[in-house]
N, C-alpha and C positions, 0 to 999 in steps of 0.2 A: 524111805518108806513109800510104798506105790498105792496110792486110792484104786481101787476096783470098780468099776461101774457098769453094771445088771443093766439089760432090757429086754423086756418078755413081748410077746406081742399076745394079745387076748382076742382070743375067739369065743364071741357068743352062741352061745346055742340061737333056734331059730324062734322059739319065743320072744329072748331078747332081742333079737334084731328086729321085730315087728312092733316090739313095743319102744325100741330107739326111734322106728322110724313114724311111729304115732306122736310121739313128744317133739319131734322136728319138724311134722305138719301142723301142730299145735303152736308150737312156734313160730312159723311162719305164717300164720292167719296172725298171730296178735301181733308180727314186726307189721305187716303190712298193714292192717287196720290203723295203727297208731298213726304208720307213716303216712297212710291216706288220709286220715283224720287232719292233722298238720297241714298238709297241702292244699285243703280241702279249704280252711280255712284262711290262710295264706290268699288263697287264690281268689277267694270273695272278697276279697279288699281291694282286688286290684281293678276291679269294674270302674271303666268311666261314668264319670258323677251326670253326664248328659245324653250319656247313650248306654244302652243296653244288646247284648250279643242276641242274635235272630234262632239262634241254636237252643244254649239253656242256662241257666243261672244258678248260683249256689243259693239255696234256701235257706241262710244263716242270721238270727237276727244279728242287726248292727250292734247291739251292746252285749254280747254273748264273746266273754273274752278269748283269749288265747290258749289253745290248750297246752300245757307246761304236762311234768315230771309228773309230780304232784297230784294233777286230778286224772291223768289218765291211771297212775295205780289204781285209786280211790274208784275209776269207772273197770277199771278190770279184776280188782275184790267183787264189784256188784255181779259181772258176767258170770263171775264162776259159782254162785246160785243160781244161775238159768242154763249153764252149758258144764252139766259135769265133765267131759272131756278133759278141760282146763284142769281140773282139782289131779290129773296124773302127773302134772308137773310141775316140777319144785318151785314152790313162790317164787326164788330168787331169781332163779331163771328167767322165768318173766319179766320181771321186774329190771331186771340187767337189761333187757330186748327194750323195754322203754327209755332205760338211761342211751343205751345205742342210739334212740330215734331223735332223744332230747339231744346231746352233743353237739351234731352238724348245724342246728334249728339256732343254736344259743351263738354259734358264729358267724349267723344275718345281722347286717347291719341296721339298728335299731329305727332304721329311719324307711325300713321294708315291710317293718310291722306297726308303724305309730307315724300318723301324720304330726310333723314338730312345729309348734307352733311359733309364728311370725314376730320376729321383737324389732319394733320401729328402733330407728339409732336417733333418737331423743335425749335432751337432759344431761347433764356433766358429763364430763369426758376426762381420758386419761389416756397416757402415750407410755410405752414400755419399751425401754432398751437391756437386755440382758447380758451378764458382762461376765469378767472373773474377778474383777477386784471388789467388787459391787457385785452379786447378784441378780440384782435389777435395781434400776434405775428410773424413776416414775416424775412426770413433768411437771407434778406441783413440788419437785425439790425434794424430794425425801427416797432415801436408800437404802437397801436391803443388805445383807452381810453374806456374803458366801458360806454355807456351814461347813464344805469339804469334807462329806463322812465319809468316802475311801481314804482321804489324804488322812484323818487323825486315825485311824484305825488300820493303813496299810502294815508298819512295822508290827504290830502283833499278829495280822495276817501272816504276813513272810516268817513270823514264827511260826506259827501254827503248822503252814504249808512245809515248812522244814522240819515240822516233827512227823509229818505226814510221808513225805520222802527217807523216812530213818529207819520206820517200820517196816514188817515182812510182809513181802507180799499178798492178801488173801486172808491177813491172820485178821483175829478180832481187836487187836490191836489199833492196826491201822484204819480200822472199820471208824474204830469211836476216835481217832485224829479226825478222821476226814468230817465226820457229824459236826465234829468242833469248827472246822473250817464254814461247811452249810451255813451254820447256827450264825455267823460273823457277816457271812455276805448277805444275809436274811436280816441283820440286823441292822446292816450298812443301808440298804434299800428301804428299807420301812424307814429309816429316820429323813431318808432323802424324799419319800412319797410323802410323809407326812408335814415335813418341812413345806413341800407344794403344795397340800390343800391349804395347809394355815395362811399362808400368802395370799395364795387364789381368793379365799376370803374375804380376807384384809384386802383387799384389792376392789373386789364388789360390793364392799362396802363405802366405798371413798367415790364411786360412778356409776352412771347409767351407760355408756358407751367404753370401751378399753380397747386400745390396738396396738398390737405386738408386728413386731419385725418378722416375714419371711424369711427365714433361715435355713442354709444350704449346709443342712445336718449332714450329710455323709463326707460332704466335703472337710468340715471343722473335724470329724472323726479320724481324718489323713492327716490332717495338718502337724504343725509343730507342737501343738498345744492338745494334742488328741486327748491326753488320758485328765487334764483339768478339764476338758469341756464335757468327757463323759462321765465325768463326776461330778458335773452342774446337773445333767442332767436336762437341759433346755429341752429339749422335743419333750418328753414327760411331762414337766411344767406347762409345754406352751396346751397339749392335749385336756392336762388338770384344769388349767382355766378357761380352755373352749368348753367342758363339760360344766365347772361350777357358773358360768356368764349363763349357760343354758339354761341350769336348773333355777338361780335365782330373777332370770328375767333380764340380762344385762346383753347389751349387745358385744359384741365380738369377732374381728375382722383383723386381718394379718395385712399389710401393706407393704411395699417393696423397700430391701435393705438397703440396697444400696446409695452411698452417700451420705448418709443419716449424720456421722460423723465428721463428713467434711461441709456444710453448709448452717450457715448461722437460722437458727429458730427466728431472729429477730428480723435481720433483712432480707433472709431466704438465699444469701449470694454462698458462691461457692468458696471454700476459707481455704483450700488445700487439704493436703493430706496431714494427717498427724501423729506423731511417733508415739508407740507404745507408751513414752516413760512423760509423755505430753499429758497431764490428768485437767487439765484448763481450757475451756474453750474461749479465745478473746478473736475478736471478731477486726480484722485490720479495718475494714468499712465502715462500720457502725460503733464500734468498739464495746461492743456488748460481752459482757466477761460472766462465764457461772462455770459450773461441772461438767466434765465432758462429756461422763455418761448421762446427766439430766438436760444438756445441750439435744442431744439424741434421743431421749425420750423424745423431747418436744417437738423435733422435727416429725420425729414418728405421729405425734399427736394432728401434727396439721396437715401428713399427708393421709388421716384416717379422717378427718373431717370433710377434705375435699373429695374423698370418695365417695364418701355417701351422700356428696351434691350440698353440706353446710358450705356457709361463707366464712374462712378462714380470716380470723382474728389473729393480727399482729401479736406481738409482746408492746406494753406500754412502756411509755417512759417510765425511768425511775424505778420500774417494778424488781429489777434483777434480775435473779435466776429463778422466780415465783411468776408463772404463766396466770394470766387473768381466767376466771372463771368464764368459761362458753355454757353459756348456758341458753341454747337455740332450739326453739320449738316452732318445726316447720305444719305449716296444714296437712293432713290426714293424706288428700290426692299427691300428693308431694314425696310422702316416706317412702322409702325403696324399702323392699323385704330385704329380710336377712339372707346375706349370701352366702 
């Protein structure tokens, strides 16, 4: 059986060409106003707060928000009562030329449009190691469970994906396989994203200050362990909790990986390396004995304290694997902003 496929080419008479090329200058007054509108506004924020340009200034009040989607429709319903011209072309039209303006606008980094405001590293603290046998691992002792949603739902994938491969090519058939497949990796990532806010949470609620390990994600991506570590999902997590510390007020700062694992939280000395199948941290020097991965938190905890310029607090005698409460409040001239 051979499919046919027609193409005409259409020639407008010269009315229509005059009235195509009226709807394309119409169009192009609303792309550009929008887009000047946007820039316009943009760009009066960007004034130094102590000096002023010799040239000219954007006359926008300071509380006069941002213009979004939204109210430029809402101001280009209003024009097309003062500028009939507009009413020859099709709302939608329109309307599409403002979503084009919105798009690029919504991929500035949020931090171009809103000055963020300064969170002193005050108050409790907490140290994060993230793992695969453990999820993460937190320095007052308590540990998270790996959910592995690709791992418990791979084998019904690989079915799916091989009913997928079975079907004809193009047919409707294999249309609604493949939807079934979408629907599965859609459902693997939402339970792995929501897994991360609920942590991230739980997490900001236990501290004022939280620091995670710098992680050399594309590296772990090549590794031996590639397809467990991209079904931890770590960079997602570590971005979920730089976002949720922000919105509730919590400080949050990444400190360097390395060695976390090989030095005791108690005497700070260096223990050696440790074999995978090693889950015990016992200290030959001190002989301080807890969890490997809560070992590593803790280290992670006191190299986020001494960054931000606190005075790093031992492990007490007798305490275990339960780090004492830091709970340090330095003078106001003293705080470092948030880095």
């Amino acid at each position: 059986m051979f499919t046919l496929v027609y193409e005409f080419k259409l020639k407008p008479t010269n009315a229509q060409i005059a009235t195509f090329e009226e709807w394309l200058e119409q169009c192009r007054k609303v792309y550009n106003y929008a887009l000047c509108e946007r820039k316009h506004w943009v760009n009066s924020r960007k004034c130094p707060v102590n000096a002023c340009s010799i040239k000219s200034e954007y006359i926008i009040p300071a509380n006069q928000p941002a213009p979004t989607y939204n109210s430029q429709c809402e101001n280009l319903t209003q024009a097309k009562k003062n500028i009939p011209a507009l009413k020859q072309v099709h709302s939608q039209v329109l309307q599409n030329l403002q979503w084009k303006v919105d798009v690029p606008f919504d991929k500035l980094p949020s931090t171009s449009l809103r000055a963020s405001p300064e969170i002193s590293p005050t108050g409790t603290s907490l140290g994060i190691d993230v793992g695969l046998m453990h999820f993460a691992a937190v320095s007052n002792g308590q540990t998270f469970p790996n959910p592995r949603p690709f791992k418990r739902l791979e084998s019904k994938l690989k079915s799916l994906q091989k009913k997928v491969s079975n079907k004809r090519f193009g047919s409707n058939n294999r249309a609604k396989a493949q939807a079934k497949v979408s629907r599965l990796h859609e459902r693997i990532a939402n339970t792995r994203k929501n897994y991360h806010w609920e942590l991230a949470h739980n997490l900001c609620d236990w501290a004022d200050m939280i620091f995670a390990e710098q992680l050399n994600l594309k590296g772990l991506a090549r590794g031996m362990l590639s397809k467990s570590c991209l079904d931890a999902g770590w960079g997602q997590f570590l971005d979920i909790l730089s976002q949720c510390c922000f919105k509730r007020g919590v400080y949050f700062q990444k400190v360097p990986a390395a060695g976390t694992s090989q030095t005791c939280p108690k005497c700070l000395k260096e223990t050696g390396r440790k074999k995978l199948s090693q889950r015990v941290h016992k200290c030959q020097y001190c002989g301080y004995e807890c969890d490997r991965d809560v070992a590593a938190a803790q280290v992670v905890e006191l190299r986020g304290l001494e960054a931000v310029g606190h005075t790093v607090v031992k492990l007490s005698e007798g305490k275990g694997s339960i780090l004492e409460d830091v709970k340090l409040c330095l003078p106001v001239t003293e705080e470092s902003p948030r880095l």
